[in-house]
C-alpha positions in Angstrom: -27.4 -6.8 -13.6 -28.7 -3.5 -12.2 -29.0 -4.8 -9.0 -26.1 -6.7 -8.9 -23.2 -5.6 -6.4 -19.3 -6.9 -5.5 -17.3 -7.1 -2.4 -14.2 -5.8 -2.0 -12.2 -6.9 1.0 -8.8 -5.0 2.1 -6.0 -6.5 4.7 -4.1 -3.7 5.7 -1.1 -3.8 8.9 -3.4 -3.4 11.3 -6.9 -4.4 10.1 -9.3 -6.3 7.5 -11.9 -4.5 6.0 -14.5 -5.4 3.7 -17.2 -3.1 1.4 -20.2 -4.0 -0.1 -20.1 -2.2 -3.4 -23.0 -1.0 -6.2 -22.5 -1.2 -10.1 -22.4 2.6 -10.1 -19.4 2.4 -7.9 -21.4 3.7 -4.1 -20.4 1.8 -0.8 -23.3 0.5 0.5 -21.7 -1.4 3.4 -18.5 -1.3 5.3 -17.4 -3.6 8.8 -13.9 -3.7 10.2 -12.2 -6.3 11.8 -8.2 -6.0 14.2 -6.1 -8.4 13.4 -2.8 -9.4 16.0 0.2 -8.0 15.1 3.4 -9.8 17.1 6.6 -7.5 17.5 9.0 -10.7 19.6 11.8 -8.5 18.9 13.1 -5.2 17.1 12.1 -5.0 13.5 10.6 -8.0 13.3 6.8 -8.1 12.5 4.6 -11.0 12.4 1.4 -12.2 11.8 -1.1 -15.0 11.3 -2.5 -16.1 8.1 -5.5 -17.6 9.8 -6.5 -15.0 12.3 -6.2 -13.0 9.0 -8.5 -15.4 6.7 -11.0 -15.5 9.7 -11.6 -11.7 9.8 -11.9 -11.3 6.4 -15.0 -13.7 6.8 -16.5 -12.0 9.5 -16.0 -8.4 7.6 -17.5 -10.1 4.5 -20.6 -11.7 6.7 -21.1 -8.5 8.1 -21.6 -6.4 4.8 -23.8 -8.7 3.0 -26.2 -9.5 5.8 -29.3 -9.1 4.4 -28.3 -9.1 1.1 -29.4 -11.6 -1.3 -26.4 -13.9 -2.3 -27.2 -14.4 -5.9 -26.9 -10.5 -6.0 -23.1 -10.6 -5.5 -21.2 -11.6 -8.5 -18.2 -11.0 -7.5 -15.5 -10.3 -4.7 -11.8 -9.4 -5.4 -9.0 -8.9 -2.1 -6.3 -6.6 -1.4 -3.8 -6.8 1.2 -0.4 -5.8 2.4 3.0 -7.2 0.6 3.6 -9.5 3.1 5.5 -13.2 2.9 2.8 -16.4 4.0 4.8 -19.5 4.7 2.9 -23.3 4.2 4.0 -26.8 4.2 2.9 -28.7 1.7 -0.6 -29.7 3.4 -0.8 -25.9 3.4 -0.8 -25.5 7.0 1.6 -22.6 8.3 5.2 -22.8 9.1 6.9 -20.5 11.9 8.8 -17.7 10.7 10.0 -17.0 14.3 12.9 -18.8 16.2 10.4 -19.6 18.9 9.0 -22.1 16.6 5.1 -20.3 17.0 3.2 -22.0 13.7 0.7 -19.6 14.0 2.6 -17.1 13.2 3.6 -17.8 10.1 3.1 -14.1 8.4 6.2 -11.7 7.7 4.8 -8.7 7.5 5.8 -6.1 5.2 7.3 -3.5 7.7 9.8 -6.2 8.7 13.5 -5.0 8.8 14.8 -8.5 9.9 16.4 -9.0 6.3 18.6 -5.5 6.3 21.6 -7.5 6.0 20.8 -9.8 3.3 19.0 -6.9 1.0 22.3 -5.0 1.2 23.7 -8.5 -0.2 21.5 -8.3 -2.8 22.0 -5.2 -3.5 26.0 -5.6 -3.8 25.4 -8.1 -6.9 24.4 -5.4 -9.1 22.0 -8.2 -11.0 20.3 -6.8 -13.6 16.7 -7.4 -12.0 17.7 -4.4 -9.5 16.9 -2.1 -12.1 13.2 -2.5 -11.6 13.3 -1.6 -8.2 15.5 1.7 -8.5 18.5 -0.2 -8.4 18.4 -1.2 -4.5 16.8 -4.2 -3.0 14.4 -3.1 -0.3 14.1 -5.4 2.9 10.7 -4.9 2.7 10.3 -7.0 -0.6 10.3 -10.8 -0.2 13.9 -12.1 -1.8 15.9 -10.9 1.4 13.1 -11.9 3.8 13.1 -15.6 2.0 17.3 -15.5 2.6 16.5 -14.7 5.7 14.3 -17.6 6.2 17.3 -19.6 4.7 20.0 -18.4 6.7 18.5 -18.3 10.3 15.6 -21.1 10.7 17.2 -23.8 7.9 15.4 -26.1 10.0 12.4 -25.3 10.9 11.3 -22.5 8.3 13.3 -23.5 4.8 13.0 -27.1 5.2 9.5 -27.1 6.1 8.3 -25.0 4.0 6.5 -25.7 0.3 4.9 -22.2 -0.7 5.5 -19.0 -0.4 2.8 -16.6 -0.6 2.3 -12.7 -1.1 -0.6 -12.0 1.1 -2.3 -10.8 -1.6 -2.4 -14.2 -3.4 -2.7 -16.1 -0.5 -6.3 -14.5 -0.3 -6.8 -15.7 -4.0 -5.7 -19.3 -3.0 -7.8 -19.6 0.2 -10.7 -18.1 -1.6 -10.6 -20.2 -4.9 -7.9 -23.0 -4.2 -5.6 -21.7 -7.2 -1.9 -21.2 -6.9 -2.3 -18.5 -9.8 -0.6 -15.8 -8.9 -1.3 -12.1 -9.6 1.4 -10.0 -11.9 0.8 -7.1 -9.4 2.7 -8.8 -6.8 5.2 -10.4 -8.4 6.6 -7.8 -10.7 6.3 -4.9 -7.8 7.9 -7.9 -5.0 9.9 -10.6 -6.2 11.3 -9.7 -9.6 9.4 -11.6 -11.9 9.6 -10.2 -15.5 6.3 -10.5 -17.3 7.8 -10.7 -20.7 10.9 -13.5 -19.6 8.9 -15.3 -16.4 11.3 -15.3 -13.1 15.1 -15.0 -13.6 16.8 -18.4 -12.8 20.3 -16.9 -12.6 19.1 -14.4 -9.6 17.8 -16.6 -7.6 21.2 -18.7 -7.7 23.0 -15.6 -7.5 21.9 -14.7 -3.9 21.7 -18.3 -2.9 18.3 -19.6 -3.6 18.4 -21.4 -6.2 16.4 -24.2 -4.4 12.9 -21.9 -5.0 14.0 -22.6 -8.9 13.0 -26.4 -8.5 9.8 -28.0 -9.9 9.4 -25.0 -12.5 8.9 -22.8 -9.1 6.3 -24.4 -7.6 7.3 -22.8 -4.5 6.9 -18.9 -5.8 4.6 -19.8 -8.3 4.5 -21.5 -11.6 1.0 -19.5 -13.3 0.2 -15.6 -13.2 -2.7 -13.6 -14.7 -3.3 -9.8 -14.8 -5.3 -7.9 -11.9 -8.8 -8.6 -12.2 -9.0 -11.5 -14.1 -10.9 -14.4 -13.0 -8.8 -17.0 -10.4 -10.2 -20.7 -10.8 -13.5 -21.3 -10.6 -14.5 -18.6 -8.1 -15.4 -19.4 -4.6 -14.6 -23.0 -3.3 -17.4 -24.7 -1.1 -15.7 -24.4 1.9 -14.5 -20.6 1.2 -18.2 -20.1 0.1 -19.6 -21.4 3.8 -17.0 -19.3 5.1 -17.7 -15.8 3.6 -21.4 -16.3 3.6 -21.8 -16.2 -0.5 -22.3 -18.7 -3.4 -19.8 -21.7 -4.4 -19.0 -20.2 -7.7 -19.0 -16.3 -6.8 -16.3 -15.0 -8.8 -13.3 -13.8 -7.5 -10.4 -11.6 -9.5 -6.7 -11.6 -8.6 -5.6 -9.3 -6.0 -3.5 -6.2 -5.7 -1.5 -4.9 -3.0 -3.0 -2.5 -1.1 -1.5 0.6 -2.0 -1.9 -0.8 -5.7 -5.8 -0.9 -5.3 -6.4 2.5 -4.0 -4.3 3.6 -6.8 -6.9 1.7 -9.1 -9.5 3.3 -6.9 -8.3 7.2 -7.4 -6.1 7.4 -10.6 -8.5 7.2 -13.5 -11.2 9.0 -12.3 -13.5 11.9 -13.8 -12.5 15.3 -13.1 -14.1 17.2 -16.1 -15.6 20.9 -14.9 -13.0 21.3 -12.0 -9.9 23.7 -13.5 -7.7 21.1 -12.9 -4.4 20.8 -14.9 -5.0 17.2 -15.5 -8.4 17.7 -16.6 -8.7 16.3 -20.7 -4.7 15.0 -20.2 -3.6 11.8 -20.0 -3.7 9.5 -16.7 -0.2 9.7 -16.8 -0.6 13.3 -15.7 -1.8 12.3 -12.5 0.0 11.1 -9.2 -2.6 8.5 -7.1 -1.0 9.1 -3.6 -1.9 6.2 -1.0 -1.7 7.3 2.7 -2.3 5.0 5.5 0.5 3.5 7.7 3.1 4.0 5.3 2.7 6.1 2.1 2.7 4.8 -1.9 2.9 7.1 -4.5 1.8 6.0 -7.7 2.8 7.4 -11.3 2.0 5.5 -14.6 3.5 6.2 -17.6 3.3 5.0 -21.9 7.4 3.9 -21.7 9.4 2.4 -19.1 10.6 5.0 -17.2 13.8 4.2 -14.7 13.3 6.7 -11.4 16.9 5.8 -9.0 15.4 5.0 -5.7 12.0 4.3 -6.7 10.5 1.0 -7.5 9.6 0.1 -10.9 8.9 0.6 -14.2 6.1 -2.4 -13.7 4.3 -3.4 -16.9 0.4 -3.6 -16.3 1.0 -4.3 -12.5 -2.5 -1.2 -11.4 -3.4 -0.2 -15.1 -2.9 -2.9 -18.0 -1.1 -1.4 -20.7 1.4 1.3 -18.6 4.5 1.4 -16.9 4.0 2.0 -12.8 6.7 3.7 -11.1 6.2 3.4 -7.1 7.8 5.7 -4.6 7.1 5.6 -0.8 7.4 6.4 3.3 7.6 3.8 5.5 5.9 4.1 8.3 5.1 7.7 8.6 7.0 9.6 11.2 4.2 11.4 13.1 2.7 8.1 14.1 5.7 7.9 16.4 5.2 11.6 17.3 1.7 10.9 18.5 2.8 7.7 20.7 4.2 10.2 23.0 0.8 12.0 23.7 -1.4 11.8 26.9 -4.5 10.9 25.5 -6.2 12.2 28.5 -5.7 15.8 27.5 -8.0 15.7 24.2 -11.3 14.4 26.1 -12.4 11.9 23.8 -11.8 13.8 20.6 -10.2 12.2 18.1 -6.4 13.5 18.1 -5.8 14.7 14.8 -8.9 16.9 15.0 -8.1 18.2 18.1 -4.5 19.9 16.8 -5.7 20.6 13.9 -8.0 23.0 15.4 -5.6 23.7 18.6 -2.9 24.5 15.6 -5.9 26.7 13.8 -5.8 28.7 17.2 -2.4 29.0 17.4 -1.9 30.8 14.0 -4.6 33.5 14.7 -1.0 36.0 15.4 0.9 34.7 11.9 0.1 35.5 8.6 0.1 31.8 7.7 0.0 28.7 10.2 3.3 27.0 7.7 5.3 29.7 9.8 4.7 28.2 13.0 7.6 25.8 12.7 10.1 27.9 11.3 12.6 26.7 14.4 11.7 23.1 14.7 12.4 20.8 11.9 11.4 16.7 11.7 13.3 14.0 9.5 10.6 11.4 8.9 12.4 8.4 8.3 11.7 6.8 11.6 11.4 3.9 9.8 14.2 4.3 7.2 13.5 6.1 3.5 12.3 3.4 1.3 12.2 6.4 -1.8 14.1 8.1 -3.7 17.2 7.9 -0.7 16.4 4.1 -0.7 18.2 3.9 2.4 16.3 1.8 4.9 18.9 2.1 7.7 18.4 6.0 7.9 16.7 6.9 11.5 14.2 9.8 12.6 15.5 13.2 13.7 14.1 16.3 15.2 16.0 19.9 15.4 14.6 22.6 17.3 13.5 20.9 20.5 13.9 22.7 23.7 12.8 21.9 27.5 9.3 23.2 27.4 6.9 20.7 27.3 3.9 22.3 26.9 0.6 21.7 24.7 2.2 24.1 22.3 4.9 22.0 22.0 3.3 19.1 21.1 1.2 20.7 18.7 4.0 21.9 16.6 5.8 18.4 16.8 2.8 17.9 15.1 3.1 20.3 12.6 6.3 20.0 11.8 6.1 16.3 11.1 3.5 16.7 9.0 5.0 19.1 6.7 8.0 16.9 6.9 6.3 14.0 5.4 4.6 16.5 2.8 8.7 17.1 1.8 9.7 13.7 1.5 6.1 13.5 -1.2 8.4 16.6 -3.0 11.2 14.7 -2.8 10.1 11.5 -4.5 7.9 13.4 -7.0 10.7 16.0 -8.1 13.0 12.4 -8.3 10.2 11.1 -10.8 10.1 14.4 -12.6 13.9 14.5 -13.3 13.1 10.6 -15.1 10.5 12.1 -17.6 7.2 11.8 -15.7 4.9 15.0 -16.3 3.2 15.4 -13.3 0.8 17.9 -12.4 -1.9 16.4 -10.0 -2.1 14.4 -6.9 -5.0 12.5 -6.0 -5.1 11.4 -2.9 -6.5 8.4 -0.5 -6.3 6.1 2.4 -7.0 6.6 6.0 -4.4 10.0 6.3 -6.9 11.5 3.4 -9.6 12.1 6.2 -6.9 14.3 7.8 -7.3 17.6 6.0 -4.4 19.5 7.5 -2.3 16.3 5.9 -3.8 17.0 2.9 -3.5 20.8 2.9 0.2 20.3 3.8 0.6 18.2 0.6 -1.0 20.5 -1.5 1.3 23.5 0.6 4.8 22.1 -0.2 4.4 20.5 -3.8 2.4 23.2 -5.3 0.0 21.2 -6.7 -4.1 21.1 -6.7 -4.9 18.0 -4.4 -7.7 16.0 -5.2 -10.1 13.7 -3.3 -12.4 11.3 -4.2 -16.6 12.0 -2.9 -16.5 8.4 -2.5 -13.5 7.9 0.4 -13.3 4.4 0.1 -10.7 4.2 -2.6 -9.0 1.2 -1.3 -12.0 -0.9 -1.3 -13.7 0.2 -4.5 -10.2 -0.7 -6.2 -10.7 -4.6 -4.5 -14.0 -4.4 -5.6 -13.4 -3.4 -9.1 -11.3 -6.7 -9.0 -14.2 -8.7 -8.6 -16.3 -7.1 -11.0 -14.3 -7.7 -13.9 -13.5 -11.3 -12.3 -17.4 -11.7 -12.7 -17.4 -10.9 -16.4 -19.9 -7.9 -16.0 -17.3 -5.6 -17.3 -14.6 -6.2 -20.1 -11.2 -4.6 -18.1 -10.0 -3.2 -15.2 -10.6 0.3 -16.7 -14.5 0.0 -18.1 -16.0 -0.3 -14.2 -12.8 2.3 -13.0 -12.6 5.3 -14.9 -16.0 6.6 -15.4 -17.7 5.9 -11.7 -16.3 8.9 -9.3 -17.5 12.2 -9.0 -14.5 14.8 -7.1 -15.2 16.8 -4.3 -13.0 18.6 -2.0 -10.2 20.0 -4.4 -7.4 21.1 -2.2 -5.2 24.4 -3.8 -2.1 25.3 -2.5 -0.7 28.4 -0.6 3.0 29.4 -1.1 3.3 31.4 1.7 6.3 29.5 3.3 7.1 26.5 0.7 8.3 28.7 -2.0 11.4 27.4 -4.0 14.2 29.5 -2.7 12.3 29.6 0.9 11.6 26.4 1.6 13.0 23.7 4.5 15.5 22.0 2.4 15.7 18.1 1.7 18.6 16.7 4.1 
């Protein structure tokens, strides 16, 4: 077993990626794949299940060439909370009105359902409570009513399983309709304890996914981790390039996994506040096109606006509360830029030091923005406003359109994202969670202005991991304790990651009677 290794593959909104992991927890390997993304009109996000399966192939090819396949022992997936539409041969369905089969994929940033989550919202069922008391349209009951309402025809009537992404990965990879707990409980209200509640899903018009003891949502669900079938299928085998038999765990969502990656780690010697206190302690915050932020607590916990409490849906045995931005503002700041002007350097690094420049004259680069002022929610505030109809805003803007400028757009939207992190923690705080360390991953982690921000404007130490991967050592972790090699989730997690790059905070602007206040 000292040579063994797992693979841990991660679908995110834009991308597959896949990582070829040790026991000790290194990544040896790592490929990257695009996948299409289809926008046919506003708010509406699509994609394709196969041009998705396909990549995840080719990542997985690509990180274990050369490697000897009896080596692996196990692979686990992540993905994006996204709704997968078969018939009942299991070939896709269109969930467009052009009637495109290929695109069978509503992805999670898809606002199509506003209308019908406000519905369900407005019946007041008791299953609201685990998601903060207001039905997101970015979880799958308002997007299936969609589905209902506007292609009867050629979607509902077609269609004979509905898949998170997540556990579409598991069936394509083992041939199992298991489902995992993580998706269900965070994404279409199952209860672990009392299975799926019949009377919702007749409440908001669907009690058709109730026949055949759900077959259509899914009749069998295991923990995270555990093993799915009998591991790798023949033809799943032929297509990753591994063994018939390789063992594979059931998925997490994406965020879910890098929490899993971050969360439970070692931080002993560093001064930190969490250091020989519980996990619950600790905030895993997830940063990539949207943001997660992951608390876990011993007892239910009820946060207004944020989703959860979750039993066991990242760490078996505690409650998850789960608050987040969706689709962080400054991305649409940084569609504006001529690319031209940075000479091949990436952007991020080149305001970063641009912005470094700037604040030579102030005592501290914060005060650069004290007239401009960015509200994020570009994409609506999925936490704790849980108001997905709420738009972007900037105040302070003038006529000059100079580098400058642009650079403090920058800032500013930055810092405003860092606030809406206050916002959802302080929202958690009032509900009983003790928090008093974020650790933090995903592809905004390599960004260490975003990070110092965070650290800026909560007031707390910010920690990353040495090994940046998170996301894809959480999948991995999946697969190892699919393969039997560890006993839980935990044994392979919490011991394997060293911390490096420990990010303190300066009050010099974000103190709390001087500080931009929450809108």
């Amino acid at each position: 077993l000292l040579d063994c290794c797992y693979v841990g593959v991660d679908v995110g909104s834009c991308s597959v990626r896949a990582a070829l992991v040790t026991r000790d927890g290194c990544v040896k390997a790592t490929a990257e794949e695009p996948i299409a993304v289809w926008t046919p009109q506003p708010d509406h996000y699509e994609q394709s299940s196969a041009d998705i399966w396909r990549k995840c192939c080719s990542s997985v090819k690509k990180v274990t060439e050369g490697v000897e396949k009896d080596r692996v022992r196990g692979i686990g997936f992540d993905a994006t909370c996204s709704l997968v539409v078969l018939d009942q041969n299991f070939q896709p369905v269109a969930v467009n009105k052009d009637g495109v089969k290929e695109r069978n994929v509503v992805m999670w940033m898809d606002h199509r359902a506003l209308d019908q989550a406000s519905r369900v919202t407005a019946t007041g069922h008791s299953v609201l409570t685990s998601v903060g008391g207001v039905m997101s349209p970015e979880m799958q009951p308002p997007k299936l009513l969609w589905l209902k309402e506007n292609l009867r025809e050629s979607c509902w009537k077609e269609a004979a399983h509905f898949f998170d992404l997540p556990d579409f990965l598991s069936w394509k990879a083992t041939g199992s309709l298991t489902r995992s707990l993580c998706t269900l409980i965070c994404k279409w209200t199952y209860s672990p304890s009392e299975g799926w509640n019949d009377n919702f899903w007749t409440s908001i018009d669907l009690e058709d996914l109730v026949d055949n003891n759900h077959s259509k949502i899914g009749e069998q669900t295991c923990c995270p981790g555990s093993p799915v079938g009998g591991g790798l299928t023949r033809e799943a085998a032929a297509d990753l390039g591994l063994n018939p038999g390789t063992a594979v765990g059931a998925s997490l969502i994406d965020a879910h996994a890098g929490g899993l990656g971050v969360i439970g780690a070692d931080v002993s010697g560093h001064h930190l506040p969490c250091e020989n206190q519980p996990v619950t302690s600790r905030v895993a915050l997830i940063c990539g096109t949207s943001s997660c932020h992951m608390a876990v607590s011993q007892k239910p916990l009820f946060v207004p606006g944020v989703w959860g409490p979750y039993l066991s849906a990242m760490v078996p045995g505690l409650w998850l509360n789960e608050g987040g931005q969706s689709g962080l503002g400054f991305r649409w700041g940084l569609k504006v830029i001529n690319r031209e002007c940075f000479s091949g350097q990436h952007v991020h690094s080149f305001l970063n030091r641009y912005l470094e420049e700037l604040s030579k004259d102030k005592k501290h680069l914060d005060l650069l923005t004290n007239d401009l002022h960015v509200w994020p929610d570009f994409h609506g505030n999925r936490s704790p406003l849980a108001d997905q109809s709420l738009k972007g805003m900037v105040v302070g803007l003038s006529l000059s359109q100079t580098l400058d400028d642009l650079a403090l757009l920058y800032l500013a939207t930055l810092q405003a994202v860092a606030l809406g992190t206050r916002h959802v923690l302080d929202a958690m705080r009032e509900a009983g969670h003790d928090i008093t360390t974020l650790f933090l991953c995903g592809g905004l982690s390599k960004n260490p202005l975003f990070v110092q921000m965070h650290a800026n404007v909560t007031g707390l130490p910010v920690v990353l991991p040495a090994e940046r991967e998170a996301v894809l050592v959480g999948a991995a972790v999946l697969g190892a304790c699919a393969s039997c090699d560890y006993s839980s989730i935990q044994v392979p997690l919490f011991p394997l990651f060293p911390y490096i790059n420990i990010f303190r905070y300066s009050d010099a602007k974000w103190k709390k009677n001087n500080m931009k206040p929450i809108i």
